[in-house]
C-alpha positions in Angstrom: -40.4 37.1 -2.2 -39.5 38.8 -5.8 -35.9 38.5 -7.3 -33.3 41.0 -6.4 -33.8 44.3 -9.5 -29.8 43.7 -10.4 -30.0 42.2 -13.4 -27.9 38.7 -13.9 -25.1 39.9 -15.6 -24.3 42.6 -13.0 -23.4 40.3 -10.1 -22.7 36.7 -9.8 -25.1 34.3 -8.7 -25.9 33.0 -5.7 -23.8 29.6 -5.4 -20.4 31.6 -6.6 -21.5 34.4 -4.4 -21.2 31.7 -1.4 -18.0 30.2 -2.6 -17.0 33.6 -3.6 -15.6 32.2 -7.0 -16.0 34.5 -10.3 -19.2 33.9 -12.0 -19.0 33.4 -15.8 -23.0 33.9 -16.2 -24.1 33.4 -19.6 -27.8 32.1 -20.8 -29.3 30.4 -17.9 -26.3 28.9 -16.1 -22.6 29.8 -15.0 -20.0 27.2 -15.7 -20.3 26.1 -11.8 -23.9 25.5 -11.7 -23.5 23.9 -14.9 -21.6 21.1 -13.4 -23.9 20.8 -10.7 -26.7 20.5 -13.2 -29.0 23.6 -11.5 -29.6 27.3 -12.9 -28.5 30.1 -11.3 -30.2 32.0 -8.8 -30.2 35.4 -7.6 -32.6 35.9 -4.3 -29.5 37.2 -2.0 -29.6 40.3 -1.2 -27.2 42.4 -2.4 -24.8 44.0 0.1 -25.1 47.6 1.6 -22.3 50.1 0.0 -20.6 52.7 2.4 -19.5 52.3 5.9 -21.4 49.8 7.9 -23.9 50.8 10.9 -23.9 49.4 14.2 -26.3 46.6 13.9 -24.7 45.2 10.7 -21.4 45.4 12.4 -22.5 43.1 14.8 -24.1 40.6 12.4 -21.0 40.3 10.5 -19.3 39.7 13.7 -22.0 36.8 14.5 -21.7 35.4 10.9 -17.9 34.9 10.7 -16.7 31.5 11.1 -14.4 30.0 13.8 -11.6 29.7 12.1 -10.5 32.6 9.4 -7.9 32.5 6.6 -5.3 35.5 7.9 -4.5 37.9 4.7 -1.4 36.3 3.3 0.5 39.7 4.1 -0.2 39.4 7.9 0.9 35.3 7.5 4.2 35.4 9.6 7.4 35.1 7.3 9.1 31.6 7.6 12.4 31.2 8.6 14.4 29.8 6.0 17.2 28.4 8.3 14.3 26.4 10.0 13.6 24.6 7.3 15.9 20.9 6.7 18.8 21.9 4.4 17.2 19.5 1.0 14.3 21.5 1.1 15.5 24.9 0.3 13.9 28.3 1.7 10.4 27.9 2.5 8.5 31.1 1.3 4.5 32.4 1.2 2.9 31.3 -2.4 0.1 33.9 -3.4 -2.7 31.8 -4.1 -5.3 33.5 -6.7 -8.7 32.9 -4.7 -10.8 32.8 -7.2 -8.6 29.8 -9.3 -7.7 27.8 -6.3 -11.5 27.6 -4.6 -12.5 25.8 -8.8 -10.1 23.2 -7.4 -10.8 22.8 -3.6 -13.9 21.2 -3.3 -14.3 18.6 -6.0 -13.6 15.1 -5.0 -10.7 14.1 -7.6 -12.1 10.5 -7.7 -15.3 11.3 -9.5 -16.0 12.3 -13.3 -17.7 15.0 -13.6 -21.2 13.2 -14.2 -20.9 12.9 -10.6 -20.0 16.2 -9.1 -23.4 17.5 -9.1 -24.3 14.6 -6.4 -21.9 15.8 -4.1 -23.5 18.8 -2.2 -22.0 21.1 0.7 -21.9 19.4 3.7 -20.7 20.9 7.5 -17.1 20.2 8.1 -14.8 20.7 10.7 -12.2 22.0 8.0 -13.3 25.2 7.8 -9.8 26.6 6.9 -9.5 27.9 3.7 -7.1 26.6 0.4 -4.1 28.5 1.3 -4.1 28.2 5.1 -5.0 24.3 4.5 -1.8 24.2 2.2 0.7 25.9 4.7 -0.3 23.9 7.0 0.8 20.6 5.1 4.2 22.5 4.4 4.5 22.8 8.0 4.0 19.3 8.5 6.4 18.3 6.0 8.9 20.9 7.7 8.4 19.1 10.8 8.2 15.7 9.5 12.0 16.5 8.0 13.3 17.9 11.5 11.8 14.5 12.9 13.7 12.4 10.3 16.8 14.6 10.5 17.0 13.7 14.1 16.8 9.8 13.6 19.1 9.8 10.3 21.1 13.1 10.0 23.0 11.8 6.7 19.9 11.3 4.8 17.4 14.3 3.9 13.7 13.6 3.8 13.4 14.0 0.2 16.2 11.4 -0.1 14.2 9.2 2.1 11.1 9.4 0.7 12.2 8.0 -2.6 14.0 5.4 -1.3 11.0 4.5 0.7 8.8 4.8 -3.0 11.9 2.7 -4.7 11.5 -0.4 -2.0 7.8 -0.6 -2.2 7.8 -0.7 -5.9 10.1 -3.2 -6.2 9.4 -5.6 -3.0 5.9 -4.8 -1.7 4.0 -3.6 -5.0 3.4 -6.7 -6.7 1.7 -7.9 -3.6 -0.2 -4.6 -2.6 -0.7 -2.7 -5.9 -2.6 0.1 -4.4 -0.3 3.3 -5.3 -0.6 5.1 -8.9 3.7 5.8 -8.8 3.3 9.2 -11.4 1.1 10.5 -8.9 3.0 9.8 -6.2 6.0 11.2 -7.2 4.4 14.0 -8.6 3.0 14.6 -4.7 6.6 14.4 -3.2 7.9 16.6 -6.1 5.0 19.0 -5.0 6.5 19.1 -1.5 10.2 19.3 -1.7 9.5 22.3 -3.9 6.5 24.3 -2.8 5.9 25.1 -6.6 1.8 24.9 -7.5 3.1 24.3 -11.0 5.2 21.5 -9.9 6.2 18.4 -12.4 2.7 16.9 -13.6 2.7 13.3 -14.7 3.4 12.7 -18.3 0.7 13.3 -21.0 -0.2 9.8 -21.3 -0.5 10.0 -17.4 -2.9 12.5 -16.9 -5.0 11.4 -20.2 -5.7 8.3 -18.3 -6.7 10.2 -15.1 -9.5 12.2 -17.3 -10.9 11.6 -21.1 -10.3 14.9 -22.8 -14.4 15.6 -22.5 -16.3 14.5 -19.8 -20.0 15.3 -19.7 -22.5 15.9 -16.8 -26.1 14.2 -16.8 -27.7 17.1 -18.9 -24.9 16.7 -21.5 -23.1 20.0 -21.5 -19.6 20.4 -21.9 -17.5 20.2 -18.3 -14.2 20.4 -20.1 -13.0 22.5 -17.7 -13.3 20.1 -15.0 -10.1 18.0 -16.3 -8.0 20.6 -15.4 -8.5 20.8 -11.9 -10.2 18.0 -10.4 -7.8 14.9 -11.0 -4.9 13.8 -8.4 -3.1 15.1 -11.2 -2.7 18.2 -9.1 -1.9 17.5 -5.9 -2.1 21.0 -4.4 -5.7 20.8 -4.7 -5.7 18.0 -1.7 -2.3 18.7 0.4 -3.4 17.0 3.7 -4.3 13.5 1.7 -1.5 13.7 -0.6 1.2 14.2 2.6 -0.9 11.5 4.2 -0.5 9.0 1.4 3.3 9.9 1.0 3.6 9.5 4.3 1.9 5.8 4.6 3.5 4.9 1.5 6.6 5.0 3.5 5.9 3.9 6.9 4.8 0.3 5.1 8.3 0.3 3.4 9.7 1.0 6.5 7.4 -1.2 8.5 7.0 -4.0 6.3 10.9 -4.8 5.1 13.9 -6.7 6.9 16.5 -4.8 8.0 19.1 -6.4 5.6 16.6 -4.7 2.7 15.7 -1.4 4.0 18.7 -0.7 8.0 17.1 2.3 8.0 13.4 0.9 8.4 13.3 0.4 12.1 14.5 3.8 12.9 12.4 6.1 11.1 8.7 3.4 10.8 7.1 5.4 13.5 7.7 9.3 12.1 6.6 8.5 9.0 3.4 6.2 11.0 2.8 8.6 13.1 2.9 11.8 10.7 0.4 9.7 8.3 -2.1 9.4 11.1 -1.9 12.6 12.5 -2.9 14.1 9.6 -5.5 11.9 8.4 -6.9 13.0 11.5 -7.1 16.5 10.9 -9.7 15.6 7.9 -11.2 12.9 9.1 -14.9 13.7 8.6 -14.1 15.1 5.3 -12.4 12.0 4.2 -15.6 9.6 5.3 -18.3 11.6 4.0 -16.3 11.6 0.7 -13.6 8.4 0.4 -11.8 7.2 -2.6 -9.5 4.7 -3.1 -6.6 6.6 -1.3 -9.2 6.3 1.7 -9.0 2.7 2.1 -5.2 2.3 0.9 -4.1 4.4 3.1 -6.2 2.8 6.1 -4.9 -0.6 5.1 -1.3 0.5 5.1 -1.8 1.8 8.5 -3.5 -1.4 9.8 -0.3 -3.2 8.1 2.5 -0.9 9.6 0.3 -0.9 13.2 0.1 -5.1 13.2 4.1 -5.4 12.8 4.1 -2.9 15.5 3.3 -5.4 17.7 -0.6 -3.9 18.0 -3.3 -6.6 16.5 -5.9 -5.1 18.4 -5.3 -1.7 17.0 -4.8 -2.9 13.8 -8.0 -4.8 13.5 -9.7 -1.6 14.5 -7.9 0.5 11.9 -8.1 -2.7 9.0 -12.4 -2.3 9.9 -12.2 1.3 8.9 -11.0 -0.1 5.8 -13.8 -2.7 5.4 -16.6 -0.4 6.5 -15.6 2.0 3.2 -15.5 -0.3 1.1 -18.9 -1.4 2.3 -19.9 2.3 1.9 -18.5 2.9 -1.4 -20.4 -0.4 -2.6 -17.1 -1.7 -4.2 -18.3 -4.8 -4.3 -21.0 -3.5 -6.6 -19.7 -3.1 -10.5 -22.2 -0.1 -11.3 -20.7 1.9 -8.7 -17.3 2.2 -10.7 -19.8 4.2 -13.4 -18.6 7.5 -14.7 -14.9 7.4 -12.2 -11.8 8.5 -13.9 -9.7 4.9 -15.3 -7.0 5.2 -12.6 -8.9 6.0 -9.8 -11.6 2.9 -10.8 -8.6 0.7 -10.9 -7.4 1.4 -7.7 -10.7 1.1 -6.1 -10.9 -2.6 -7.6 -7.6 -3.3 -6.1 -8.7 -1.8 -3.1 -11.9 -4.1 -2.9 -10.4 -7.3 -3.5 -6.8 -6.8 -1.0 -9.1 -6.0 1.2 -11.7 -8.8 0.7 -8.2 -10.7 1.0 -7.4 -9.8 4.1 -10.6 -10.0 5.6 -10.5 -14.3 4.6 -7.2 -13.7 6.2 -7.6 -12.7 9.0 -10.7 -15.1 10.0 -8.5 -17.7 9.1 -5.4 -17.1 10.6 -6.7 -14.8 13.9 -10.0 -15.9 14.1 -11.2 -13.1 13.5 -15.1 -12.8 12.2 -15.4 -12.6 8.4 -17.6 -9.3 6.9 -16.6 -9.6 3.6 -18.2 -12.2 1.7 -21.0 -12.7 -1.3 -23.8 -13.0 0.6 -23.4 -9.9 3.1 -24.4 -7.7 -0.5 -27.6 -7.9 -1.6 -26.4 -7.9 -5.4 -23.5 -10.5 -4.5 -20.1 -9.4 -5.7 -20.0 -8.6 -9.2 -16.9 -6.6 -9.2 -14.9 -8.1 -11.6 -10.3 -8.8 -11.1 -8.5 -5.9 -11.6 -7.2 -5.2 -15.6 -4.2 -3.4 -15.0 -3.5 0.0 -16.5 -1.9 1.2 -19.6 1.8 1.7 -19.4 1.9 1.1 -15.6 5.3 0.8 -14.7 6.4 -2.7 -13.6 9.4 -1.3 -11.6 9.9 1.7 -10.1 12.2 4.1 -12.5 14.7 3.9 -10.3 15.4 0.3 -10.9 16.7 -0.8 -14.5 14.2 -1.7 -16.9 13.3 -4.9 -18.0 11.1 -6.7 -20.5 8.6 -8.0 -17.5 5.0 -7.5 -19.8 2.4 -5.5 -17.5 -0.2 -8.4 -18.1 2.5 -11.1 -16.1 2.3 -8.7 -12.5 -1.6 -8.3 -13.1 -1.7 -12.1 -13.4 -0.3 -13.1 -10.1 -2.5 -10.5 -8.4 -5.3 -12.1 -9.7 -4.2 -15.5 -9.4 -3.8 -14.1 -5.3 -7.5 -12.9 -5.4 -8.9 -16.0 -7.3 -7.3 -18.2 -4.9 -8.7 -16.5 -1.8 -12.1 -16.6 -3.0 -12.6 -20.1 -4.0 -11.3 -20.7 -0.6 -13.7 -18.6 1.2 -16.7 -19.5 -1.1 -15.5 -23.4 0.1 -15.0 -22.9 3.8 -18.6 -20.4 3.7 -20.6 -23.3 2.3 -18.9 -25.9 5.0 -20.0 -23.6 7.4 -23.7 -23.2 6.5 -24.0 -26.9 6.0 -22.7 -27.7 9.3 -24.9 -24.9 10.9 -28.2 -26.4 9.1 -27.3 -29.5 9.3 -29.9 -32.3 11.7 -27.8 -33.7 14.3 -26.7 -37.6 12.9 -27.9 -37.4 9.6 -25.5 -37.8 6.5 -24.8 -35.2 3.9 -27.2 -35.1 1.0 -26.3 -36.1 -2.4 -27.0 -32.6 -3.6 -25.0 -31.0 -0.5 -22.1 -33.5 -1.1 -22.0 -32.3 -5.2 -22.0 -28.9 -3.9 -19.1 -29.4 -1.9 -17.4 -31.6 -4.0 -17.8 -28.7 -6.6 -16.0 -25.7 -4.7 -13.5 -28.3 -3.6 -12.5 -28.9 -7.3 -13.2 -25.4 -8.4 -10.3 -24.6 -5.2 -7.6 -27.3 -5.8 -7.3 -26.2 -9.7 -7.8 -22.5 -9.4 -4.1 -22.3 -9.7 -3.0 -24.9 -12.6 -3.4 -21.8 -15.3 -0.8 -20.3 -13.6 1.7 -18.5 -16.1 5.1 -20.3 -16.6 7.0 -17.5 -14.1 4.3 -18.1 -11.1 4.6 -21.6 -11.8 6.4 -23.2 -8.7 8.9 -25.3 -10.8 10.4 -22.4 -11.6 12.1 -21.4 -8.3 15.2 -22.5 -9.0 15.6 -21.3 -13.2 14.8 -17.7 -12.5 17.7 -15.1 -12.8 17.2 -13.2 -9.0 19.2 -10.7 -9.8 16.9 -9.3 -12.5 14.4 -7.6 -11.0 11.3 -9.2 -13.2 11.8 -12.4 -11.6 12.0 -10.6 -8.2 8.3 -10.0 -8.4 8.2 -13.1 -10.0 9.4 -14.8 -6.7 7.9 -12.4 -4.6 4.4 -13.5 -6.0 5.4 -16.8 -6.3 6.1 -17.9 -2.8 2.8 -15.8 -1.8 1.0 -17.7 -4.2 2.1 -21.4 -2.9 2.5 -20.3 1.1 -1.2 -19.6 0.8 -2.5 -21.9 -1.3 -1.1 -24.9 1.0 -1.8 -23.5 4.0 -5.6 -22.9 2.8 -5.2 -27.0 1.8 -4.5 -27.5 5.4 -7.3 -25.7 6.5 -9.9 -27.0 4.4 -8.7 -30.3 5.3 -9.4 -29.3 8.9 -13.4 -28.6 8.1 -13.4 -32.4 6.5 -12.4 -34.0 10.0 -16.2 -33.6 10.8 -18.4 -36.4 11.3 -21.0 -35.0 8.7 -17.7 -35.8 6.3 -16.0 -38.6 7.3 -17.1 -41.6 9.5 -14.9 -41.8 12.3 -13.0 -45.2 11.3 -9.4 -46.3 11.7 -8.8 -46.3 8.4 -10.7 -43.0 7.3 -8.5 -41.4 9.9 -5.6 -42.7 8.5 -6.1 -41.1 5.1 -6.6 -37.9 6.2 -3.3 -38.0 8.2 -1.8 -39.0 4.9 -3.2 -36.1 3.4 -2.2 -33.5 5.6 1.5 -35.1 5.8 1.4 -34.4 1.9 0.3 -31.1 2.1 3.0 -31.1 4.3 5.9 -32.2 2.3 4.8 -29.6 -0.3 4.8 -26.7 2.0 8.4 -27.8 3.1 9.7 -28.0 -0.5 8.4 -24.4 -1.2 10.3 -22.8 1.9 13.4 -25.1 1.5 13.5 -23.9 -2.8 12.0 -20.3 -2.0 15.5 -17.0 -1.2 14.9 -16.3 1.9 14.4 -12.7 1.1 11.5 -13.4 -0.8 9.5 -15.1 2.3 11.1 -12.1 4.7 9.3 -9.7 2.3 6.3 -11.6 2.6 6.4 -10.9 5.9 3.5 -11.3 9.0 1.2 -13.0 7.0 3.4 -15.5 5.6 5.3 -16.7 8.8 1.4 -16.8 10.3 0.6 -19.0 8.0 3.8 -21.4 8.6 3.3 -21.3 11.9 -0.7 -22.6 12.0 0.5 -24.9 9.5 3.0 -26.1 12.1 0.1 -25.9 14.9 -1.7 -28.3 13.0 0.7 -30.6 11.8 2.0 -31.3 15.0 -1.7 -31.8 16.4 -1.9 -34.2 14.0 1.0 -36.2 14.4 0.7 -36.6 18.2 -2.8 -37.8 18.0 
């Protein structure tokens, strides 16, 4: 079949032609193949001038999608009185086809060396930019008639930020999974419908994109930072409400009452909402994820378990797991050629939720998936680094002279102490599965051990002098430094002791200790000095700092408790 007799320069090519998007053809490429490292083609046919006949009326009519984009002057007009009172009149936005379909379309997570691996796939979101766009408006409206009904003093936009103000003060320094410019830039997008809405600072968006990126054939893809970073979060409405949306549902969910009164009330909306629009680009979302994927499927597993739902939440938390398993997070090569931001996230998604994987086979018996020998390449990811001019507080809060490397440190300190737990309690496990009935540990197999149970008990002793556990009582509370301080703190020595208790469980075998009076003696000794120093941590720890710890922390007490008392009565 020969080439259509319009030259190149007359019409655009065939990819723009499908995504009707202008065509900037010049030498052998447009701008758009470019990116996707391919030339331009031209076999379509052109289309017939003049009034259409018969036949090709009908196979127009058999080529038109299911769902189609209404001309913006047939949209119906929005009421403004419909609309809550904070967020003004809602009116129709003209969106320039040709600009907005450069923006919908590329995955913000990914440089551009990786946009020409991403190729069109069938999707039940078949709507176009602008519909997609109201639509999210109209979930927002609805969101703030839902709110307005719970709590009619407080708008929605008023909400929201004090939903974004608790996290980043109580829950962020244990679940550092939100970039807070972005986020705010979302909600700013929302409450007022402007496409040119505040942007992060400079700085901000610099870290999002280098000022040149460059595709696998080494041409220029400049253009690309404009438009395909979160920086812009018109160009993904339905994940940016979603995230905004989790993000306060954990607040809400996650928080005492004498923190956030309002939590209780409004949890669900804000769950709910979150969920229900996931849902409406669910296939999208799998076939493409990024670390907003998994965030904001582990802040619905969180929210859903102090709903009073395990088994949902496990099912939601393994949603989680299975993406990171897809994206090959554990895996450092796969972080190659990803914006800074969005590779940081995806570290801290990795390891909270290789966390809470150990945590839940621990604490709900649940079966462990994450671990270094389900990867063929083990885990090479390395602890997250922290990025440049993160803020420590939310700007709401009054600054202090916290240093960003401090926060990153007690995450860190969380992750290593998870994992030389798990890579202890994995190797227990396979020695007692290959074990021959009766016969005693090797002298290799007991250095092994004796190893990881070293490498465990002194993971912590580099702590830094504000995560130490001395310091409960010298730290200002009122400053809000040394409220992540404690925060971290208590998470830090909660777990670490009631992992000691545990791993003194595995030892009670007979391929570790000989059943003798005196053996068993010691290791009741030992477990009423783990004891004693959980005891002193709760006794010296606010109160408020172990309430915003929440589930997790008063599960661990209570197996602690379990086991102690087992103990005792034997």
């Amino acid at each position: 079949m020969s080439k259509a007799k319009r030259g190149p320069s007359d019409r655009a090519c065939d990819r723009c032609r499908k995504r009707k998007a202008r065509c900037d053809f010049t030498g052998s490429a447009c701008s758009r193949c470019q990116l996707a490292g391919i030339d331009c083609t031209f076999f379509m046919p052109v289309g017939r001038r003049g009034p259409k006949t018969r036949q090709s009326r009908a196979e127009a009519l058999n080529a038109v999608p299911l769902i189609q984009e209404p001309p913006v002057s047939q949209l119906p007009e929005r009421n403004a009185e419909s609309v809550a009172p904070s967020l003004g009149t809602s009116e129709n936005i003209p969106l320039p086809s040709a600009t907005w379909e450069t923006r919908v379309g590329i995955n913000p997570a990914l440089s551009s060396s990786q946009v020409s691996q991403q190729q069109p796939v069938p999707s039940p979101i078949s709507d176009t930019a602008s519909s997609r766009l109201l639509s999210s408006f109209q979930r927002w409206d609805d969101l703030a008639a839902a709110v307005a009904c719970k709590i009619p003093t407080l708008t929605l936009e008023r909400l929201a930020n004090k939903c974004f103000d608790l996290y980043f003060e109580y829950l962020f320094p244990l679940i550092p999974l939100v970039h807070e410019p972005s986020l705010r830039a979302g909600l700013d997008f929302f409450v007022t419908r402007n496409l040119h809405a505040r942007r992060a600072s400079k700085t901000t968006a610099e870290l999002w994109s280098p000022s040149v990126q460059r595709n696998a054939a080494g041409s220029d893809t400049s253009t690309l930072d404009t438009v395909g970073t979160l920086e812009y979060p018109e160009s993904w409405p339905e994940s940016t409400f979603t995230l905004l949306t989790a993000v306060c549902a954990e607040a809400a969910s996650l928080l005492p009452a004498e923190i956030f009164p309002e939590g209780d009330l409004i949890a669900d909306v804000f769950l709910n909402a979150s969920r229900d629009c996931l849902n409406s680009y669910i296939e999208a979302d799998l076939e493409h994820p990024n670390a907003n994927s998994v965030t904001i499927r582990y802040f619905h597993s969180n929210c859903l378990h102090a709903a009073g739902k395990p088994k949902y939440s496990w099912h939601i938390f393994g949603e989680a797991a299975r993406l990171v398993q897809v994206m090959q997070l554990h895996d450092e090569s796969s972080y190659e050629g990803l914006f800074p931001v969005e590779a940081e996230l995806r570290r801290r998604a990795f390891w909270i939720v290789y966390m809470g994987d150990k945590s839940a086979a621990i604490l709900n018996n649940r079966p462990i998936t994450l671990h270094k020998f389900s990867f063929d390449s083990r885990i090479t990811t390395p602890y997250p680094s922290g990025i440049v001019n993160e803020p420590a507080i939310s700007p709401g809060q009054v600054r202090t002279d916290i240093a960003q490397p401090d926060f990153i440190a007690g995450f860190n300190a969380n992750v290593r102490l998870w994992q030389a737990a798990s890579d202890l309690l994995l190797e227990i496990r396979i020695l007692q599965e290959n074990r021959v009935l009766g016969q005693p540990l090797t002298d290799e197999q007991r250095g092994r051990i004796d190893a990881l149970y070293v490498r465990f008990m002194t993971c912590l002793d580099d702590l830094p002098l504000h995560l130490q556990i001395d310091n409960f009582g010298s730290a200002n509370e009122g400053r809000d430094h040394s409220k992540q301080a404690v925060i971290q703190r208590v998470n830090l020595q909660v777990s670490f002791h009631c992992l000691r208790m545990v791993i003194t469980q595995k030892f009670e075998g007979p391929e570790f200790l000989t059943p003798t009076v005196e053996q068993t003696d010691l290791l009741l000794l030992r477990k009423t000095e783990i004891a004693r120093d959980m005891l002193r941590v709760i006794r010296e720890a606010p109160f408020w700092a172990l309430q915003v710890n929440g589930e997790p922390c008063v599960s661990m007490t209570q197996f602690f408790c379990r086991d102690l008392e087992d103990a005792l009565s034997f």
